[in-house]
KOLDREN-709553 format. One record per residue (C-alpha): chain; x, y, z; residue number from 1. Coordinates in Angstrom, 3 decimals. Example, Ala and Ser with C-alpha at 12.3 -4.5 7.8 and 13.67 -1.06 7.14 Angstrom:
REM residues 2
<c = A	u = 12.300	v = -4.500	w = 7.800	k = 1>
<c = A	u = 13.670	v = -1.060	w = 7.140	k = 2>
***
This chain:
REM residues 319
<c = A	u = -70.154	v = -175.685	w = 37.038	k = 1>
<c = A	u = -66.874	v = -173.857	w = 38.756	k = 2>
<c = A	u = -66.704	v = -170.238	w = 38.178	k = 3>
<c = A	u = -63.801	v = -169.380	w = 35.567	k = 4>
<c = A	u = -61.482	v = -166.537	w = 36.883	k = 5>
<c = A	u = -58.632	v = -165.070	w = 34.457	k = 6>
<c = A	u = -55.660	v = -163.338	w = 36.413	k = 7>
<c = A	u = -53.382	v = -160.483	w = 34.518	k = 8>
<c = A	u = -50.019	v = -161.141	w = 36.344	k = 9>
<c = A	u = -47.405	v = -158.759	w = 35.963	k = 10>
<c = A	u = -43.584	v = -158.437	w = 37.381	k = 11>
<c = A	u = -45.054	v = -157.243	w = 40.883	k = 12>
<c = A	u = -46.607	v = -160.644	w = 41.180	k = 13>
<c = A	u = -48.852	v = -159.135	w = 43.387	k = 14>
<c = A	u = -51.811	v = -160.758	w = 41.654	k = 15>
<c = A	u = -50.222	v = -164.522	w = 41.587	k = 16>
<c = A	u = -50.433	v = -164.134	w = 45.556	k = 17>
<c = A	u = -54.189	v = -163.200	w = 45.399	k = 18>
<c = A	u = -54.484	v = -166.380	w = 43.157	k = 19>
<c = A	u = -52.925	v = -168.386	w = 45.466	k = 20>
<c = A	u = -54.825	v = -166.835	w = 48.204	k = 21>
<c = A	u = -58.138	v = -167.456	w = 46.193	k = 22>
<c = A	u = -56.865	v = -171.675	w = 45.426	k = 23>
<c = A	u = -56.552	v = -172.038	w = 49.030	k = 24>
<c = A	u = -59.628	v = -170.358	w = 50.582	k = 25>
<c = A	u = -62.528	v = -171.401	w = 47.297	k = 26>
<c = A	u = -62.790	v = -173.354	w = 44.360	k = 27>
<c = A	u = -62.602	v = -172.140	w = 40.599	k = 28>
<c = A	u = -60.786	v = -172.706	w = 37.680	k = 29>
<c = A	u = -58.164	v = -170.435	w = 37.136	k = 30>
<c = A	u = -56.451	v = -169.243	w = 33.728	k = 31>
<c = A	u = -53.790	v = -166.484	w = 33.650	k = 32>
<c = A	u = -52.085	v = -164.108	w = 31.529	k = 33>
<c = A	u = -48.447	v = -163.507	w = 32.261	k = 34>
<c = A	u = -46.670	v = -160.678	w = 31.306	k = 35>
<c = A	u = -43.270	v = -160.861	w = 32.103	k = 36>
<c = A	u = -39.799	v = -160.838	w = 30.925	k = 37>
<c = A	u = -37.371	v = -163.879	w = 29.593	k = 38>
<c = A	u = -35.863	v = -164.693	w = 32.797	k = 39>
<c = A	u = -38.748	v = -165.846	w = 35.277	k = 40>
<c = A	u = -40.674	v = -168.021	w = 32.505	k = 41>
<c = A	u = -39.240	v = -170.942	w = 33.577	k = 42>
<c = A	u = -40.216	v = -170.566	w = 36.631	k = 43>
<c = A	u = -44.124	v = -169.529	w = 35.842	k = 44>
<c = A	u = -44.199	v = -172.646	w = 33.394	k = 45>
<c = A	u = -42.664	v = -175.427	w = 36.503	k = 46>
<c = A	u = -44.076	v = -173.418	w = 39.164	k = 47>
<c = A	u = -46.789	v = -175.844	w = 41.663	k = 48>
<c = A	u = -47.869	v = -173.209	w = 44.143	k = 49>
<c = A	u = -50.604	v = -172.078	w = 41.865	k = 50>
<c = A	u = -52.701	v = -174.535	w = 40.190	k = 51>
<c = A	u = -53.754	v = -172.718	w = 36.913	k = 52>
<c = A	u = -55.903	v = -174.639	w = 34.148	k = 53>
<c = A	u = -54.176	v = -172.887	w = 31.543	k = 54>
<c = A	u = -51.187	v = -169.975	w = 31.011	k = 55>
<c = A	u = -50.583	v = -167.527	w = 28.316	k = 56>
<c = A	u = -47.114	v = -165.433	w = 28.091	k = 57>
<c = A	u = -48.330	v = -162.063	w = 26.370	k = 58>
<c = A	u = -45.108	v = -161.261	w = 24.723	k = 59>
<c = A	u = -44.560	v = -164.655	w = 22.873	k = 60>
<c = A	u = -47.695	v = -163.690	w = 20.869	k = 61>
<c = A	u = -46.884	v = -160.322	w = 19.874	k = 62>
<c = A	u = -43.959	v = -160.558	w = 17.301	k = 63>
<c = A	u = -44.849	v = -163.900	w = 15.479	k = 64>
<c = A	u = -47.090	v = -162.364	w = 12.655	k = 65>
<c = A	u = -45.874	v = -159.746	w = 10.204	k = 66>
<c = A	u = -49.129	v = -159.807	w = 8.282	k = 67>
<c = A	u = -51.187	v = -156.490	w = 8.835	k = 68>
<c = A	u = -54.660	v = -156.662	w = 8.638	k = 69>
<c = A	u = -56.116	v = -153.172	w = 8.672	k = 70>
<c = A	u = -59.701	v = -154.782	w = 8.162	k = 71>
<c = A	u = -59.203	v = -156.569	w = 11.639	k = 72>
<c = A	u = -58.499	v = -153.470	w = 13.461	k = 73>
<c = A	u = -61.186	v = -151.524	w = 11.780	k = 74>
<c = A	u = -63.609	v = -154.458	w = 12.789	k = 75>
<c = A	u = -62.345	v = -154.028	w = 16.129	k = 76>
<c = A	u = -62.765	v = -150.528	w = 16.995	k = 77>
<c = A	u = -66.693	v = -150.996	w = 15.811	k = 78>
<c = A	u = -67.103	v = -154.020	w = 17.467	k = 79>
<c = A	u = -65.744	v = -152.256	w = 20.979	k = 80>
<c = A	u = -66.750	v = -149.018	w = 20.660	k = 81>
<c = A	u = -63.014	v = -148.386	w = 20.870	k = 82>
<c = A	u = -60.562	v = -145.858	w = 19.548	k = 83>
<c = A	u = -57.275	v = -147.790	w = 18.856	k = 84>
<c = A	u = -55.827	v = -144.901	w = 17.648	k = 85>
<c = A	u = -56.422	v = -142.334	w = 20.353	k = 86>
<c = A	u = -55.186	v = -145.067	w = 22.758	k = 87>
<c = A	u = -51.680	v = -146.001	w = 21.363	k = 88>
<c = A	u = -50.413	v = -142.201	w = 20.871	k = 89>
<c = A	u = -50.871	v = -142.289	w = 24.175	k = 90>
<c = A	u = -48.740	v = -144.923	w = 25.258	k = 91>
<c = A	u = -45.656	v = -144.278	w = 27.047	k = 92>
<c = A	u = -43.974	v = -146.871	w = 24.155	k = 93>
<c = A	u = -45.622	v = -145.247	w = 21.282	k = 94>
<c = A	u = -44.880	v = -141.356	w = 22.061	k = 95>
<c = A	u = -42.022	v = -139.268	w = 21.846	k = 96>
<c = A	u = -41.180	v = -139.848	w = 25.850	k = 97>
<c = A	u = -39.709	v = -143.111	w = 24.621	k = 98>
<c = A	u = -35.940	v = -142.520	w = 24.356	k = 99>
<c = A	u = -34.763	v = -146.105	w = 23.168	k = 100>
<c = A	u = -37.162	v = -146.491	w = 20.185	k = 101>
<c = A	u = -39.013	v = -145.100	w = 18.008	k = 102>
<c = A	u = -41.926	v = -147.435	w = 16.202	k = 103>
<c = A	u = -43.015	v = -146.727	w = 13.075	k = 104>
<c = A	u = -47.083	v = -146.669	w = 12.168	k = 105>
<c = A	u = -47.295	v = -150.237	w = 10.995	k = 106>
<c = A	u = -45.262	v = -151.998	w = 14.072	k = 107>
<c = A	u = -47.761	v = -150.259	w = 16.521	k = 108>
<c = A	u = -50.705	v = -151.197	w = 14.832	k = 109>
<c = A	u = -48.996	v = -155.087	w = 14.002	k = 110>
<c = A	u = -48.350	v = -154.999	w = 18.106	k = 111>
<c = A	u = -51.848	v = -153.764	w = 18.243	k = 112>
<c = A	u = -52.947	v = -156.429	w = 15.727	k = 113>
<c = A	u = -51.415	v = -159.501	w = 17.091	k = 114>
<c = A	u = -52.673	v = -158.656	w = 21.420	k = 115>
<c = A	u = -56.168	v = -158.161	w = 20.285	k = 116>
<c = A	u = -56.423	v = -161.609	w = 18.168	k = 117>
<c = A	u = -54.703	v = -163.006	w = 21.766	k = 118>
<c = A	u = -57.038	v = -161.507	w = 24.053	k = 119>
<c = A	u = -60.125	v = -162.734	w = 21.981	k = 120>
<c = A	u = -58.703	v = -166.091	w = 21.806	k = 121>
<c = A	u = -58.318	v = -166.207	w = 25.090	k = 122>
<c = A	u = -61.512	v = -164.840	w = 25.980	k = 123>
<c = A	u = -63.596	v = -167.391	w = 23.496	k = 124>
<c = A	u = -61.926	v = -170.172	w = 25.011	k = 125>
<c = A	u = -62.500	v = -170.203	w = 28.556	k = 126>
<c = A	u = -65.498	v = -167.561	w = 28.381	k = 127>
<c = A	u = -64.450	v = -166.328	w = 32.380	k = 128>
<c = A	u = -66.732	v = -165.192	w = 34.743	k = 129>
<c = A	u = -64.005	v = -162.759	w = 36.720	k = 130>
<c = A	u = -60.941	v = -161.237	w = 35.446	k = 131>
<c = A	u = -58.518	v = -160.237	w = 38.324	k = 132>
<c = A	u = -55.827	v = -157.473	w = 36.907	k = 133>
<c = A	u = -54.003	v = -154.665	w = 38.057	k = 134>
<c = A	u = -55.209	v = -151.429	w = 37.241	k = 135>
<c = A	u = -54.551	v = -150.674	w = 33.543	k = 136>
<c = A	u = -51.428	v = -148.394	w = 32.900	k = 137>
<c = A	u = -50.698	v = -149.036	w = 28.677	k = 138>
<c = A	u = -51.681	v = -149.739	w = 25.573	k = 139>
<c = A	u = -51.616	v = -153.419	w = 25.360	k = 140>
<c = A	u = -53.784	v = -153.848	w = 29.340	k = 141>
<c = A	u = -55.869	v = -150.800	w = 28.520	k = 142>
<c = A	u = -57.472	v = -152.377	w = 25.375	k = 143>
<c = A	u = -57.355	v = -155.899	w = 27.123	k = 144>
<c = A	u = -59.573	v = -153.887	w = 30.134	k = 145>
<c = A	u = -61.940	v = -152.420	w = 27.487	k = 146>
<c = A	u = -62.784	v = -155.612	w = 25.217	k = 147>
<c = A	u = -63.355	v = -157.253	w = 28.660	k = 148>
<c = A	u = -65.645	v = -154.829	w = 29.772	k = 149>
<c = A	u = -67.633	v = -154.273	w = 26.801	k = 150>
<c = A	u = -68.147	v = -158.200	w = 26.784	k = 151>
<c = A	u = -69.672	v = -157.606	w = 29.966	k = 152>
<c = A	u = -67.308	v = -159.732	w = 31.877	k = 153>
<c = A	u = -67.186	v = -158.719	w = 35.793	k = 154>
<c = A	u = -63.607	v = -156.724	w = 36.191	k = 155>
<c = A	u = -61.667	v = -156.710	w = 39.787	k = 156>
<c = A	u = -58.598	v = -154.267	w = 39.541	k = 157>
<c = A	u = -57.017	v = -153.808	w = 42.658	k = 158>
<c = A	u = -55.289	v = -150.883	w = 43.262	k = 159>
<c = A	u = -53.350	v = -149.740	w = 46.199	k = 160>
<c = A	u = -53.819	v = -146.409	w = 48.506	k = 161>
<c = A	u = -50.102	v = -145.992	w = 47.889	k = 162>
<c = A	u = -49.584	v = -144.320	w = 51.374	k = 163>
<c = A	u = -47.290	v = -146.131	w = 53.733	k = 164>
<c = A	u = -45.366	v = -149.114	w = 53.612	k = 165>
<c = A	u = -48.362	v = -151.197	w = 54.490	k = 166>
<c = A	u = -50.485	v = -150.314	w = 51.937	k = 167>
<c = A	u = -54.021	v = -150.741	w = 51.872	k = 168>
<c = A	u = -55.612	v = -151.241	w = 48.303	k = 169>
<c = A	u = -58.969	v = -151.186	w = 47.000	k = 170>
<c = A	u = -61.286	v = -153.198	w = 44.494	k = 171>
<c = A	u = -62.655	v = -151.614	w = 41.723	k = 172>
<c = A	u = -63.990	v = -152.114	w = 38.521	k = 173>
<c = A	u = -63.334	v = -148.958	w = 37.088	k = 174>
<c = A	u = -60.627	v = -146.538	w = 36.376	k = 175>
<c = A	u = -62.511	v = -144.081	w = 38.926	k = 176>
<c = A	u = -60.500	v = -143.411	w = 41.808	k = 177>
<c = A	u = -63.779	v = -142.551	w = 44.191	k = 178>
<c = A	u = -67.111	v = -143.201	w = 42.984	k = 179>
<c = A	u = -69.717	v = -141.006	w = 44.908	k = 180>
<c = A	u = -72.482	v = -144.022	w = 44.176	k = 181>
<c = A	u = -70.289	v = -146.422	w = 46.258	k = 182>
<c = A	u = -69.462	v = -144.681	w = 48.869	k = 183>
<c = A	u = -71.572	v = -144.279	w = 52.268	k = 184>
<c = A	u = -72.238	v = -140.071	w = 52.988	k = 185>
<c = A	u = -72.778	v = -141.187	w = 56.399	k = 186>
<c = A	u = -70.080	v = -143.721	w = 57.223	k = 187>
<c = A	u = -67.605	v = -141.312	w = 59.762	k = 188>
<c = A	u = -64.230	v = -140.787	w = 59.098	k = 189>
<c = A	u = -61.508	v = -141.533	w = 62.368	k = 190>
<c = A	u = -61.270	v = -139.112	w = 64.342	k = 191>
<c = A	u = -57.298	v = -139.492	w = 63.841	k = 192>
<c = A	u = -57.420	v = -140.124	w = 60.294	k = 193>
<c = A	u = -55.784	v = -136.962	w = 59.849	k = 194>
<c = A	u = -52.821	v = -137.918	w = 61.637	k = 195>
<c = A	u = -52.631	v = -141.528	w = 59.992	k = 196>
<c = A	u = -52.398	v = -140.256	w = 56.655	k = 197>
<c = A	u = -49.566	v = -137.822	w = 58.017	k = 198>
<c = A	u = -47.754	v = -140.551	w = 59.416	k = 199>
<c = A	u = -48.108	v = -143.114	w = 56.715	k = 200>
<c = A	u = -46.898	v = -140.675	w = 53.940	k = 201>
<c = A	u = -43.895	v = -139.416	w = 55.844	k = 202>
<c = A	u = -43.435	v = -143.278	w = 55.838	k = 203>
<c = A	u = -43.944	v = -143.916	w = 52.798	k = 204>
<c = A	u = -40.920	v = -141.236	w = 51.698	k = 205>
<c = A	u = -39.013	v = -142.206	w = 53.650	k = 206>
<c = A	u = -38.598	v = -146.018	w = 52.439	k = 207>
<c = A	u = -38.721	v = -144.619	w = 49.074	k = 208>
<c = A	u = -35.572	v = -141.494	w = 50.089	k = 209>
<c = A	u = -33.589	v = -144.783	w = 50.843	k = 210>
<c = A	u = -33.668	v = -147.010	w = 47.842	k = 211>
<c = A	u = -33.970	v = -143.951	w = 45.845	k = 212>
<c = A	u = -30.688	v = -141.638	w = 47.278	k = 213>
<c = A	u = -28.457	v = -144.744	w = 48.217	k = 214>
<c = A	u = -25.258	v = -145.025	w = 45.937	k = 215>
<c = A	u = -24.913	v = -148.512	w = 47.394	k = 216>
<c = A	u = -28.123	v = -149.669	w = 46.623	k = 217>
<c = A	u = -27.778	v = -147.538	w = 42.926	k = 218>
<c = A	u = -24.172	v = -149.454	w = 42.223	k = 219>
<c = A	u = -25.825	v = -152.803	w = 43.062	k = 220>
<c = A	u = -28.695	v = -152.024	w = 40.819	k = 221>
<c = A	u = -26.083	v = -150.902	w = 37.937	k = 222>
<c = A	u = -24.211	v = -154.421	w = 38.503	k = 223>
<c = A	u = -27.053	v = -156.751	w = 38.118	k = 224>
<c = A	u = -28.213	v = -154.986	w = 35.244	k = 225>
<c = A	u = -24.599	v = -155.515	w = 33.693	k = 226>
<c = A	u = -24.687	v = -159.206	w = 34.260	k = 227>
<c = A	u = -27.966	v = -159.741	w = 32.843	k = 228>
<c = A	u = -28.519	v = -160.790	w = 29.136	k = 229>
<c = A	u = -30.378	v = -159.111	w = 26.556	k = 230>
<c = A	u = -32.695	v = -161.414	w = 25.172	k = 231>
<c = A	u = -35.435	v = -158.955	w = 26.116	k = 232>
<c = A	u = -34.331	v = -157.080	w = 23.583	k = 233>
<c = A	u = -35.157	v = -159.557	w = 20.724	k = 234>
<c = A	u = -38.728	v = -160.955	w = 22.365	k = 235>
<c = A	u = -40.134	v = -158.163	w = 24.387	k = 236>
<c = A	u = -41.474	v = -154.721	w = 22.218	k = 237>
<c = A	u = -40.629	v = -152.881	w = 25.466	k = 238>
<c = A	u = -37.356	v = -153.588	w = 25.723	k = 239>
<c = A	u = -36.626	v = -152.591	w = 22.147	k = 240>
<c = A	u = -33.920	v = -150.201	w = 21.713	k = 241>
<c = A	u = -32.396	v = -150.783	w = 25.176	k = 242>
<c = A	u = -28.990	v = -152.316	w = 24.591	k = 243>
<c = A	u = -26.555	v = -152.106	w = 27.980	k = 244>
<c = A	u = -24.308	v = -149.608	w = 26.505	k = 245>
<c = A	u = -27.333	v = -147.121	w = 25.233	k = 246>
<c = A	u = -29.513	v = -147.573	w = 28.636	k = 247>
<c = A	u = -26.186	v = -147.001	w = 30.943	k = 248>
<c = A	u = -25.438	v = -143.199	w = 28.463	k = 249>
<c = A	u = -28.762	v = -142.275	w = 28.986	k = 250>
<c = A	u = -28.748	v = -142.851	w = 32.683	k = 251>
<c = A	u = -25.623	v = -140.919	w = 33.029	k = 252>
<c = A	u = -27.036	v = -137.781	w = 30.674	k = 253>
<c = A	u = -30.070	v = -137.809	w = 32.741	k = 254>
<c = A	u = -28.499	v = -137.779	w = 36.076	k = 255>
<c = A	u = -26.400	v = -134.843	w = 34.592	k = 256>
<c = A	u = -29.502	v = -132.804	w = 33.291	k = 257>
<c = A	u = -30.928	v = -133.091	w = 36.731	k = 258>
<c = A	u = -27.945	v = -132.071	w = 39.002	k = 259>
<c = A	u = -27.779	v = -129.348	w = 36.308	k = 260>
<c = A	u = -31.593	v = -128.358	w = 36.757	k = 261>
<c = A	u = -31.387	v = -128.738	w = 40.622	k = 262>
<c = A	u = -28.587	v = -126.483	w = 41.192	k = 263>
<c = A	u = -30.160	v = -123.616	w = 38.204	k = 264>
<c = A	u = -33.381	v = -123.573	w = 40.710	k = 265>
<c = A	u = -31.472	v = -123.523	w = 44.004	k = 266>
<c = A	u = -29.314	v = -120.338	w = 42.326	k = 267>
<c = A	u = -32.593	v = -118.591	w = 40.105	k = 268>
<c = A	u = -35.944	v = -119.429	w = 41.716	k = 269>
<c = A	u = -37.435	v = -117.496	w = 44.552	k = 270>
<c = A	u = -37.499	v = -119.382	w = 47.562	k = 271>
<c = A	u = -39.498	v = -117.178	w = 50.356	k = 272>
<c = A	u = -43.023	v = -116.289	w = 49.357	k = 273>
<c = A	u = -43.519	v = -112.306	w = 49.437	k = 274>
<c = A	u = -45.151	v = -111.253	w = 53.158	k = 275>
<c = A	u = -47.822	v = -109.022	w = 50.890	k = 276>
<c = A	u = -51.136	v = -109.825	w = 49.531	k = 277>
<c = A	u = -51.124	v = -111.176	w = 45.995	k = 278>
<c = A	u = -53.254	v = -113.831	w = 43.716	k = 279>
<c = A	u = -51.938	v = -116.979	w = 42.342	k = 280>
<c = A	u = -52.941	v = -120.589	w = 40.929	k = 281>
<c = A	u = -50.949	v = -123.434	w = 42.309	k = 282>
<c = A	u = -50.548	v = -125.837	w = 39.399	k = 283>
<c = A	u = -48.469	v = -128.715	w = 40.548	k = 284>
<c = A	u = -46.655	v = -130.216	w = 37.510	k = 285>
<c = A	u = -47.082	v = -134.458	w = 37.423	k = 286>
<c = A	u = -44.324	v = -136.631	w = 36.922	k = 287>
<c = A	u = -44.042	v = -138.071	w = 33.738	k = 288>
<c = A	u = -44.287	v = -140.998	w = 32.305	k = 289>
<c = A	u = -47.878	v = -141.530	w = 34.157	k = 290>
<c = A	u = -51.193	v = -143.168	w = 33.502	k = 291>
<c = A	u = -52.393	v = -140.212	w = 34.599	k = 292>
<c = A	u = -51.206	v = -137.859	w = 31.844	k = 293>
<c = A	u = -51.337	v = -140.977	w = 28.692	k = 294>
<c = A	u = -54.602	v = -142.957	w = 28.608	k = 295>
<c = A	u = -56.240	v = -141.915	w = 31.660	k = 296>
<c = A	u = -55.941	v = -138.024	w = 30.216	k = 297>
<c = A	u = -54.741	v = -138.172	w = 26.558	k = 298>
<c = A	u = -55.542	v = -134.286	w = 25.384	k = 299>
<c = A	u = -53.652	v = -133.068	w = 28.552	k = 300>
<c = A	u = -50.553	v = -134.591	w = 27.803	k = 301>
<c = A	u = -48.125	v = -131.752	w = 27.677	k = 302>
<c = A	u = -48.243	v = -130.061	w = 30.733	k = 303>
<c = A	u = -46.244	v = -126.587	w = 29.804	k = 304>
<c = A	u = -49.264	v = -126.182	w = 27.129	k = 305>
<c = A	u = -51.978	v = -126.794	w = 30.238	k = 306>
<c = A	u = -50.590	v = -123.860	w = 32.128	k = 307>
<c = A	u = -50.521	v = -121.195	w = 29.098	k = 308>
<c = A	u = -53.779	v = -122.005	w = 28.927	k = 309>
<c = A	u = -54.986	v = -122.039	w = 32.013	k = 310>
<c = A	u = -52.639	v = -118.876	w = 32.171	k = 311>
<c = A	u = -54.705	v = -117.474	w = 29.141	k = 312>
<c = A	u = -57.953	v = -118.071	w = 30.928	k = 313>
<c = A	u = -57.337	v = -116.217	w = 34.308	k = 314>
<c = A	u = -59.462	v = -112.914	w = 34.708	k = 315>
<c = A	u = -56.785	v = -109.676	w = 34.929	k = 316>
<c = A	u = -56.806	v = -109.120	w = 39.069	k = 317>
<c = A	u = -57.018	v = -104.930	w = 39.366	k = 318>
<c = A	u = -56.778	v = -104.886	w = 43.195	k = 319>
***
């Protein structure tokens, strides 16, 4: 009997290439998930290049039942061990650092509701041996992640290094970064590895300083969002709130508030550190919105409240 492998496929479509890659080099049977936006469908549901024994489109699941079922959810978080709750406040679409929409208690937990029923229909029916997903970054793939692992079901995430162009990435099947179990004490590091890194982040900025700081490539971005419909808006939770008029003000007000910010810390904040002996704690601040600061950290969300405390906590320096 072929092993079963399920794929999570998201807009990077970096997984649908490791599918492809998998078709052509061993032999399973291959489901996936798709979640993606109104516009490439047609081309998932016509496509040949991947031979897939059956698809699922997450988002044509999740607003086609307005029945809530408080029972099923309650079922579920004893069933998984999980805490549905404590996950969706922590969602960048659930919390206040969504500025297009604000849900209201019962459309979370219907969302919530209606992705679960999917996943375990999906999961009773083919029963896979693998599941091949990105690594989990909201709500809806987070919970997805932890029914599959407390099934016991072998999870591959693959997550890039994220330095250079060329990234390398890594398989894991946890959220851990660096796992001292897995990794070799003795296996050497290059001796130029130091340099690599170096070169591969200035890299890295680099390609990002030039998408990111071009007006040309900034107007053709603003265009092609202008001529695209917004049928997102009506099918896709994510996209709720985002009409073209409302998402183009916003963009504008933010780009304000940051010139403004930029030139209130060239003018106010000290710029040369003092050539004298003093004590201090380096807390970098994280961009928001992050994995980092929802899910993977959801009691150490607001970052002005980490530093008064950790600020509260520092012994009094006499000398």
């Amino acid at each position: 009997m072929k092993k079963r492998v399920l794929f999570w496929i998201d807009q990077e479509l970096f997984h649908f290439g490791v599918a492809r890659f998998l078709q052509e080099n061993s032999d399973y049977d291959m489901y996936s998930i798709y979640e993606i936006t109104e516009k490439p469908k047609s081309f998932f549901q016509n496509q040949t290049i991947v031979n897939f024994q059956k698809i699922w489109f997450l988002h044509d699941h999740l607003l086609n039942t307005k029945n809530l079922d408080n029972s099923f959810l309650e079922e579920i978080e004893n069933k998984y061990s999980l805490n549905l709750h404590l996950i969706a406040l922590n969602d960048r679409l659930f919390t206040k650092l969504n500025n297009y929409y604000k849900f209201s208690h019962d459309e979370i937990l219907l969302i919530l509701q209606n992705e679960i029923k999917l996943f375990e229909k999906i999961l009773d029916e083919i029963n896979p041996d693998f599941i091949i997903m990105p690594i989990s970054h909201q709500q809806h793939n987070h919970i997805f992640y932890e029914i599959c692992k407390a099934r016991k079901i072998k999870i591959l995430m693959i997550i890039p290094s994220r330095v250079g162009i060329d990234t390398q990435s890594s398989i894991k099947h946890t959220h851990r970064y660096f796992i001292a179990d897995e990794m070799d004490p003795y296996l050497p590091l290059p001796k130029n590895s130091t340099s690599i890194a170096q070169t591969n982040f200035k890299s890295n900025n680099e390609y990002d300083y030039h998408f990111q700081n071009s007006k040309k490539e900034y107007l053709k971005a603003g265009l092609k969002f202008l001529s695209t419909s917004d049928e997102n808006i009506k099918t896709h939770y994510s996209y709720f709130g985002r009409q073209k008029f409302r998402v183009i003000y916003k963009t504008l007000a933010y780009e304000l508030k940051k010139n403004y910010r930029y030139k209130f810390m060239n003018k106010n904040l000290q710029k040369e550190i003092p050539n004298e002996k003093f004590h201090c704690v380096y807390y970098p601040l994280h961009q928001e919105m992050e994995r980092i600061l929802l899910i993977g950290a959801p009691f150490y969300i607001n970052q002005l409240q980490n530093i008064k405390h950790i600020a509260s906590s520092l012994p009094q320096v006499t000398n």
